[in-house]
C-alpha positions in Angstrom: -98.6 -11.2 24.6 -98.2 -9.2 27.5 -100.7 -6.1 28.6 -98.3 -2.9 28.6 -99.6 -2.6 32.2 -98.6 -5.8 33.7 -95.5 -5.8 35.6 -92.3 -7.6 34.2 -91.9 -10.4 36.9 -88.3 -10.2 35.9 -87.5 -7.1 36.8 -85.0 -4.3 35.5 -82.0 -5.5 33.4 -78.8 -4.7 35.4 -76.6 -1.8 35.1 -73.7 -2.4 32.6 -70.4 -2.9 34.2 -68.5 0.1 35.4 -66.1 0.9 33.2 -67.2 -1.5 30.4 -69.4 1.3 28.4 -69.0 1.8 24.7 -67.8 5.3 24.9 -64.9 5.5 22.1 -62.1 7.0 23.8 -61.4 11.1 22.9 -58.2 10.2 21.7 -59.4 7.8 19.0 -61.9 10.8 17.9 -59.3 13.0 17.8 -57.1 10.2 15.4 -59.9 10.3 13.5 -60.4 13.7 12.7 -56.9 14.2 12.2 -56.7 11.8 9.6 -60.1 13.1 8.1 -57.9 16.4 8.0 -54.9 14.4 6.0 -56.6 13.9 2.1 -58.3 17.6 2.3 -55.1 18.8 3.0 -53.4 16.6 0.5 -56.3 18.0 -2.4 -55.3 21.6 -1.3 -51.6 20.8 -1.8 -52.0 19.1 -4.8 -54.1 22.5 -6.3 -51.8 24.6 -5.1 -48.8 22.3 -6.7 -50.5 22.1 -10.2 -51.5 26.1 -9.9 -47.8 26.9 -9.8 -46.9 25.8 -13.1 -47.0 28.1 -15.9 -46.8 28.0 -19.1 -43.2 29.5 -19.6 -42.5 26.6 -17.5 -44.3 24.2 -20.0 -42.6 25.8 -22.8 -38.6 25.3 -20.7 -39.5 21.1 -20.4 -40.6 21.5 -24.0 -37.4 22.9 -25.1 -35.2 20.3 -23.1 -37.5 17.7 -24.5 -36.6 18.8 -28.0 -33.2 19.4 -27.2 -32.7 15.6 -26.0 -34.1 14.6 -29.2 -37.6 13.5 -28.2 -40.5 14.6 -29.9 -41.9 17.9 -29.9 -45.3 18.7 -28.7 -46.8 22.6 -29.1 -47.7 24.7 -26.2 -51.1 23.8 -26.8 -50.7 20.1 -26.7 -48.3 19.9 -23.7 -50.9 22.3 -21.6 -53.8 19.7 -22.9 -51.5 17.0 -21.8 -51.2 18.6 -18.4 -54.9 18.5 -17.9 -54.9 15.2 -18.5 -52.7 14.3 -16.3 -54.1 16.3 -13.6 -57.5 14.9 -13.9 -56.0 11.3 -13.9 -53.7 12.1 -11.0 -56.9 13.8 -9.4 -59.0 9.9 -9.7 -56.3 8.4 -8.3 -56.2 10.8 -5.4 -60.1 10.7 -5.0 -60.2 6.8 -4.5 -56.8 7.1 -1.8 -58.0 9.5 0.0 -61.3 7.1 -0.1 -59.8 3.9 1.1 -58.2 6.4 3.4 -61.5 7.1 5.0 -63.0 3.8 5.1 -59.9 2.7 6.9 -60.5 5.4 9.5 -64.0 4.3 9.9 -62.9 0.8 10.8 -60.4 2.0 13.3 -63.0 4.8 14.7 -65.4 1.2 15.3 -62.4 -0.2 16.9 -60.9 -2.2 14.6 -57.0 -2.7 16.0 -56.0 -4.2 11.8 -57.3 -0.8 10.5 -55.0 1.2 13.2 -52.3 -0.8 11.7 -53.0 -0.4 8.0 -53.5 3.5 9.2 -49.7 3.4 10.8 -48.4 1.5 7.8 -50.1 3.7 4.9 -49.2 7.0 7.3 -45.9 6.7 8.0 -45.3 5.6 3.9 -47.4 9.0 3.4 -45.3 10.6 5.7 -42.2 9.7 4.0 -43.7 10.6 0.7 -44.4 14.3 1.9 -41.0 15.2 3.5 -39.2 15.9 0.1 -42.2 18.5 -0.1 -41.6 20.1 3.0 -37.0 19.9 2.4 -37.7 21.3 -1.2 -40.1 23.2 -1.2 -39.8 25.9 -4.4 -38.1 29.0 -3.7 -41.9 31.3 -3.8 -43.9 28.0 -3.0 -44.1 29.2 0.5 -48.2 28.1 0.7 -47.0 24.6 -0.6 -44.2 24.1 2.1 -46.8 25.1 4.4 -49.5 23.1 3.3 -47.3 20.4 3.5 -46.3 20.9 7.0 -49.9 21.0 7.8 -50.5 17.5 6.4 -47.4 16.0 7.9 -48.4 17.1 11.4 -51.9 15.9 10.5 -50.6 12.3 9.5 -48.2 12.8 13.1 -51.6 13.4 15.3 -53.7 11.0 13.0 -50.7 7.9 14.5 -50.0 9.3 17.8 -53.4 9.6 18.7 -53.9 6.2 17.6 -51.7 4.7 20.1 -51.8 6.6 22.7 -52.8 4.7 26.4 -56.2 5.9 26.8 -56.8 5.1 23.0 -55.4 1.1 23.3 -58.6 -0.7 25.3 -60.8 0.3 22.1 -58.8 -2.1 20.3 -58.6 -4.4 22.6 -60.8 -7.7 21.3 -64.7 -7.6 23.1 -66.7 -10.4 24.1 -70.0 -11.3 22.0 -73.1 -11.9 24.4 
């Protein structure tokens, strides 16, 4: 063992390349946080969704239920029924928007798969919020909004992705 004194007869390590450092790139922060931005947005839409149904509304699919000759539930049962299926729909949203994250993680540590799962679930995403956004509810104005919001989210979350100054962190590095 070495005093802490004694002089390293090896000397100073040398400076790290320039250039090579392991600063993540702005742009891949900013993907990041844009896609971060993407589920809470999605939660907010899907509350504001589920808030604008009412129970005259309830009671007009009831009728048309009953009317096409299916069975016929009470208001009390089609509003317990709702809950359910909000609370089912909410789970399912929880572990997305979960996967969601832990796939940004791996493309914020530079993983260039998880920018492509990222592109791929995105743009499907994407696709999935347009009809949203086209027909939106006359009144629904906060949903069409909120909707816009995500989609520009999801846009920044890809572009940023891809963008030149983003590309080197997902390029392959060397072990040592």
């Amino acid at each position: 063992m070495t005093p802490p004194d004694a002089v390293n007869p090896y000397g100073a390590a040398p400076p790290p390349p320039e250039g090579s450092g392991s600063r993540r790139p702005r742009t891949v922060d900013y993907s990041f946080w844009a896609g971060i931005a993407c589920p809470i947005i999605g939660f907010v839409l899907l509350a504001l969704s589920f808030s604008v149904i009412t129970d005259a509304e309830l009671e007009m699919i009831l009728g048309e239920a009953g009317a096409a000759g299916g069975q016929t539930l009470t208001l009390d049962q089609a509003r317990a029924l709702f809950r359910v299926t909000m609370a089912i729909v909410v789970v399912f949203c929880l572990i997305l928007a979960g996967l969601w994250i832990m796939f940004l993680i791996f493309m914020r540590n530079g993983r260039n798969w998880a920018r492509i799962v990222i592109t791929v679930v995105g743009a499907l995403w994407f696709l999935l919020t347009i009809p949203t956004v086209i027909g939106g509810a006359t009144g629904a104005v906060l949903t069409t909004l909120a909707a816009v919001l995500q989609l520009a989210a999801l846009a920044a979350t890809i572009i940023y992705a891809y963008l030149t100054p983003s590309n080197p962190h997902f390029q392959p590095r060397n072990s040592v």
